[in-house]
C-alpha positions in Angstrom: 97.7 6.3 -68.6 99.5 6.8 -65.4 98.1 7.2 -62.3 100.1 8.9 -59.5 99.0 8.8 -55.7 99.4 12.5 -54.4 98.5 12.6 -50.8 98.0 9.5 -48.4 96.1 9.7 -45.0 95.2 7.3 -42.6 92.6 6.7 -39.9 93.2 4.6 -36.9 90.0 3.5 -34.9 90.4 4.7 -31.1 89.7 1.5 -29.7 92.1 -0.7 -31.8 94.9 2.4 -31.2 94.1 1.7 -27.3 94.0 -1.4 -27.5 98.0 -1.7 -29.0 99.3 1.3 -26.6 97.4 -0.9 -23.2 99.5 -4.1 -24.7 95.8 -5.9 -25.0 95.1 -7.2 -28.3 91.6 -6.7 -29.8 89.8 -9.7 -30.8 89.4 -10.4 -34.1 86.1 -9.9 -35.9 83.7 -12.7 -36.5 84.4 -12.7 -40.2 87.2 -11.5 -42.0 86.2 -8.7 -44.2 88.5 -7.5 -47.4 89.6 -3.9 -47.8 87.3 -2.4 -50.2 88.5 0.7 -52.6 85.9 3.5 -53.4 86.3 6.2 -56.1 85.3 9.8 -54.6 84.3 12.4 -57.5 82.3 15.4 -57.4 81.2 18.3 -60.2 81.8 15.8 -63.2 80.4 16.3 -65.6 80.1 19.8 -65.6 80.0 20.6 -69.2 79.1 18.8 -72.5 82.8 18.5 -73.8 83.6 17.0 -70.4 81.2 13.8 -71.0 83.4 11.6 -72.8 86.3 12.3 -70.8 84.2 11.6 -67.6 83.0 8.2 -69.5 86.9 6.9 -69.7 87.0 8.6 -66.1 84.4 5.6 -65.1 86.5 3.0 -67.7 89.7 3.6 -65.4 88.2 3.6 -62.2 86.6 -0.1 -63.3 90.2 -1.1 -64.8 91.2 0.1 -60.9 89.0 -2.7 -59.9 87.2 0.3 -57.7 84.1 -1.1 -56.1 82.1 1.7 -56.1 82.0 5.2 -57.4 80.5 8.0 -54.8 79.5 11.2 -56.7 79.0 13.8 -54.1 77.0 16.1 -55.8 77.2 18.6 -59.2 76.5 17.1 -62.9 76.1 20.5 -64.3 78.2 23.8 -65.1 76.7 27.0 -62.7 75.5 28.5 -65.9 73.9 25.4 -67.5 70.5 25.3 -67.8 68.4 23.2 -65.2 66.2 21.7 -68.4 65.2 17.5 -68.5 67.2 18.0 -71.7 70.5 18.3 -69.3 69.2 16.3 -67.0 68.7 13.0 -69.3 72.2 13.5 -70.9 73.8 13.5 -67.4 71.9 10.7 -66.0 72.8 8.4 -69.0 76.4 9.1 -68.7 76.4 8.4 -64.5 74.5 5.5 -65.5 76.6 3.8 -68.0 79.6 3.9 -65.5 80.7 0.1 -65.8 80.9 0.2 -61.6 78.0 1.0 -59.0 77.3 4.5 -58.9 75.8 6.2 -55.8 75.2 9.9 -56.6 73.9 12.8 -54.1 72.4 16.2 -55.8 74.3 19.2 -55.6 73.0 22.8 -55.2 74.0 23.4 -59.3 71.0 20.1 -59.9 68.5 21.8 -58.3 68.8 24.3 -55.6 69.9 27.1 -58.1 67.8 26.7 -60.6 65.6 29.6 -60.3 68.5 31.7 -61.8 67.9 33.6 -64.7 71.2 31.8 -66.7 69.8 28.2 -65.7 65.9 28.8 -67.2 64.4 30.2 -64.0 63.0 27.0 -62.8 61.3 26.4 -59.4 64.2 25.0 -57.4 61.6 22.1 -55.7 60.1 21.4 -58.6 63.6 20.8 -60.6 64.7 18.7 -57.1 61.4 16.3 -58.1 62.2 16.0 -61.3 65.8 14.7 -60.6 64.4 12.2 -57.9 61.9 10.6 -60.7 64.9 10.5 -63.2 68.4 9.2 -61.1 66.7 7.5 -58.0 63.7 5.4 -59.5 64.7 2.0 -58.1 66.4 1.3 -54.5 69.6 0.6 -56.3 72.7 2.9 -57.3 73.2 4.5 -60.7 75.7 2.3 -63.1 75.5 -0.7 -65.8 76.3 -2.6 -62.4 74.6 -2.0 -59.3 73.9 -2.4 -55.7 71.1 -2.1 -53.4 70.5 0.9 -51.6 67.7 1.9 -48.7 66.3 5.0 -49.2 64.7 7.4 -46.6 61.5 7.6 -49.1 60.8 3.8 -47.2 60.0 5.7 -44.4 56.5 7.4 -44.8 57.0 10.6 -43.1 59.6 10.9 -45.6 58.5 9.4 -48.3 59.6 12.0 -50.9 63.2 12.1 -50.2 64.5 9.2 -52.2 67.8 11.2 -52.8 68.8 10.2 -49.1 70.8 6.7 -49.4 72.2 4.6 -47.6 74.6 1.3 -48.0 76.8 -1.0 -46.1 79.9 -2.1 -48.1 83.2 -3.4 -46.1 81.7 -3.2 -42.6 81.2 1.0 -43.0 77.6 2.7 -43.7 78.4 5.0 -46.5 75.2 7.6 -45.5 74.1 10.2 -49.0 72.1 13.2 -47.8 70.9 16.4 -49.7 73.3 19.0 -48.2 73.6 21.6 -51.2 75.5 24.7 -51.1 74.5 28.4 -51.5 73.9 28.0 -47.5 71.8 24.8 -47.8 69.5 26.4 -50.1 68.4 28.9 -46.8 66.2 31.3 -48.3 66.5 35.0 -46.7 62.9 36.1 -48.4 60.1 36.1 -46.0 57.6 33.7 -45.2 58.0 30.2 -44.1 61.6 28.6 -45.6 59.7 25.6 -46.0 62.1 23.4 -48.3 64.7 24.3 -45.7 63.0 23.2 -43.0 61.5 19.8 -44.4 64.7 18.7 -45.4 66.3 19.6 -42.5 64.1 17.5 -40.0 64.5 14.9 -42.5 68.4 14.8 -42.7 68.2 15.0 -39.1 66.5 11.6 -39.0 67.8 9.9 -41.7 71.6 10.9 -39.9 70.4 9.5 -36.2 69.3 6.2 -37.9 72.3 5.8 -39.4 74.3 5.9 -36.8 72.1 4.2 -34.8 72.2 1.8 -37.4 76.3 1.4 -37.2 76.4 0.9 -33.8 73.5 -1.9 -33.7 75.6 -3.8 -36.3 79.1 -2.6 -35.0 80.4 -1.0 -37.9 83.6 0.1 -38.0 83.0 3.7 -39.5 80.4 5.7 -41.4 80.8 7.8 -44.3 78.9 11.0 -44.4 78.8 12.5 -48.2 77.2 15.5 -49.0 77.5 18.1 -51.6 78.3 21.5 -49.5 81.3 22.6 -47.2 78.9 23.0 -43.8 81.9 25.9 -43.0 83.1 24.3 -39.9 85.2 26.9 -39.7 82.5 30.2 -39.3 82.8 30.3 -35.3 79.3 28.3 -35.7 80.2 26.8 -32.3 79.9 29.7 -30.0 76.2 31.0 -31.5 73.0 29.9 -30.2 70.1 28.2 -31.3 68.5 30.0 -34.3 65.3 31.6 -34.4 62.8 32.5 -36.6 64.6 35.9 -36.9 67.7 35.5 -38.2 67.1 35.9 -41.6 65.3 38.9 -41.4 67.1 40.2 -38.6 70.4 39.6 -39.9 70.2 38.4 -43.7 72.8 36.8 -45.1 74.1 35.7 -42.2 71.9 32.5 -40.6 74.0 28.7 -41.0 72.0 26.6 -43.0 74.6 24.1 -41.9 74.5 25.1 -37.8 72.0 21.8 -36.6 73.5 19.3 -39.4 77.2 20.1 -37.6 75.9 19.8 -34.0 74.3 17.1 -34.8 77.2 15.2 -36.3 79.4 16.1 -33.2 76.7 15.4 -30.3 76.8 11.4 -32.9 80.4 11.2 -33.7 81.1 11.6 -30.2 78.9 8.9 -29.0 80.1 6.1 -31.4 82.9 4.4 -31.0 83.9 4.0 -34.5 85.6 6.0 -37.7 83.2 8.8 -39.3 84.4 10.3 -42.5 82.6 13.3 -44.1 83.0 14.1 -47.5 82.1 17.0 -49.8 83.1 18.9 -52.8 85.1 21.6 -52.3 86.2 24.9 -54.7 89.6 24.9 -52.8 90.9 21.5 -53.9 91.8 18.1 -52.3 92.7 18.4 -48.3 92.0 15.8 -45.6 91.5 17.3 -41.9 90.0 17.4 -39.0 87.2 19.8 -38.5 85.0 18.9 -35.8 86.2 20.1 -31.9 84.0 18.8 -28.6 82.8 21.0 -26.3 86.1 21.6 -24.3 87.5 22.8 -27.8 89.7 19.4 -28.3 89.5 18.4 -31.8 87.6 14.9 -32.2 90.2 12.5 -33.3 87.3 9.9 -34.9 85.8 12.2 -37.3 88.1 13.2 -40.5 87.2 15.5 -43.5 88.2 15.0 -47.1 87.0 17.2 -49.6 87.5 16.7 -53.2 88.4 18.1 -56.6 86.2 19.8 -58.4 84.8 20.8 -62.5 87.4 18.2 -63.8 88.1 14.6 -64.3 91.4 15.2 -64.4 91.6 14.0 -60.3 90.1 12.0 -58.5 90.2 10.7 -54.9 90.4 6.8 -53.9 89.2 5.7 -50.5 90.4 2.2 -49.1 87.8 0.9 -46.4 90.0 -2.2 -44.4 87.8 -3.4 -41.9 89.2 -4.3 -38.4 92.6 -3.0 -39.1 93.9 0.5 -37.2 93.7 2.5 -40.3 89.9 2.1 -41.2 89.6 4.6 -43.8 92.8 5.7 -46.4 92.7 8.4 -48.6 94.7 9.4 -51.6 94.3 12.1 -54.2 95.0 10.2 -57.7 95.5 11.4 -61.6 92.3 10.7 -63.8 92.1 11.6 -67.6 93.3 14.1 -69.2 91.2 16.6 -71.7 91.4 15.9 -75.1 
């Protein structure tokens, strides 16, 4: 089966990129670290006939010699029901992929589950139900795995065992619950109080992450969430939200508002690579969203969203440690529906 690269983009850390237009020449690290190749998927599988197909997905990502697989979020079809019967099928099919398999919940596991089409489910009670079933252990998914830390270590937190974390080739790759449908922002009244628990703990479990890359010096952290945060809304120039907004002006509050502030008042503080990545409707495209205050756009922080509702694509992720190009990126052909 052939496997084309599409698209190829790479990341240079600023300091090593100073370091070669100064003349001075970095030290190397302390120990030599091999480039490390990641598959990137998302919304697979969505369907039942799309199972097997995202089985020999996994089989060609092993034969890849991949060394891990990152689902960002969507085992489900938007009409689907939310019931354990899905559920159980889905989880046995991430977990028989041959390779480590960290997966994140998108807003199609859980958050809109209360829909009519989907069984009418409580959305928190369906998000409980998929922490029992794919996040029992501190391990990823797969018939191979690796360790994970989860937030649910922390006892403040202690529920949120969907939030991951993992070092592979001198990167933190950081999972967090960021679903679509506005982050699952409720516009009834009342206290949004799924919102706003999550929230403060993605807030954390984000600062100690990068906190965490910068005691160990890492060379980049990836960021992997379901939803597009819609860096692109004018999100910079509104103020802090109140309890008002929804009712005030429903429909229109940014579930997303303090996760991006947050990830621009981090990125620009650490000196390394940060990668976000998320599914996206539109299709593969690597940029760079993020601007600082002064409206420059922050060269350290890249975006790469992913193909969608087939495994047809997928994307491939090289991590080489210590080089100029810390993260590369290519958009490559998967398998083909039968």
């Amino acid at each position: 089966m052939a496997v084309a690269a599409v698209c190829w983009t790479a990341f240079a850390a600023p300091g090593l990129a100073h370091a070669a237009r100064t003349g001075r020449v970095a030290p190397p690290p302390s120990a030599a670290v091999q480039p490390v190749r990641i598959a990137l998927i998302a919304d697979v599988p969505q369907w039942p006939a799309a199972e097997a197909d995202t089985a020999a997905l996994f089989d060609l990502m092993a034969n890849q010699q991949m060394a891990l697989i990152v689902h960002a979020g969507g085992i489900k079809g938007d009409t689907e029901s939310c019931g354990d019967a899905v559920l159980n099928v889905r989880q046995r099919v991430l977990d028989e992929a041959p390779l480590p398999l960290l997966y994140v919940p998108g807003e199609n596991d859980w958050a809109e589950c209360q829909k009519p089409v989907n069984g009418e489910f409580d959305a928190v009670e369906r998000l409980n139900r998929l922490r029992e079933l794919y996040f029992p252990v501190d391990a990823t998914l797969g018939r191979r795995t690796l360790p994970v830390t989860r937030q649910s270590d922390q006892a403040m937190f202690r529920s949120y065992r969907e939030n991951a974390r993992m070092v592979l080739g001198n990167v933190l790759i950081v999972g967090m619950n960021l679903p679509g449908d506005n982050n699952h922002y409720r516009t009834e009244g009342g206290r949004n109080g799924e919102f706003e628990d999550r929230r403060e703990a993605n807030r954390q479990w984000l600062s100690r992450a990068f906190s965490l890359a910068e005691q160990r010096d890492l060379d980049g952290v990836v960021v992997v969430g379901h939803a597009d945060p819609m860096f692109g809304n004018g999100w910079e120039k509104r103020g802090k939200p109140t309890l008002f907004d929804g009712f005030l002006r429903r429909g229109t509050r940014d579930g997303y508002l303090e996760f991006k502030r947050q990830l621009r008042e981090l990125a620009g503080k650490y000196k390394g690579q940060v990668l976000l990545v998320h599914a996206s409707d539109s299709g593969f495209s690597v940029d760079k969203p993020l601007r600082d205050a002064a409206g420059k756009a922050m060269s350290n922080v890249t975006r790469v969203a992913l193909p969608v509702g087939s495994p047809s694509r997928w994307t491939e992720l090289t991590v080489s440690p210590g080089s100029r190009a810390v993260f590369q990126v290519k958009l490559r052909d998967g398998v083909k529906g039968n």
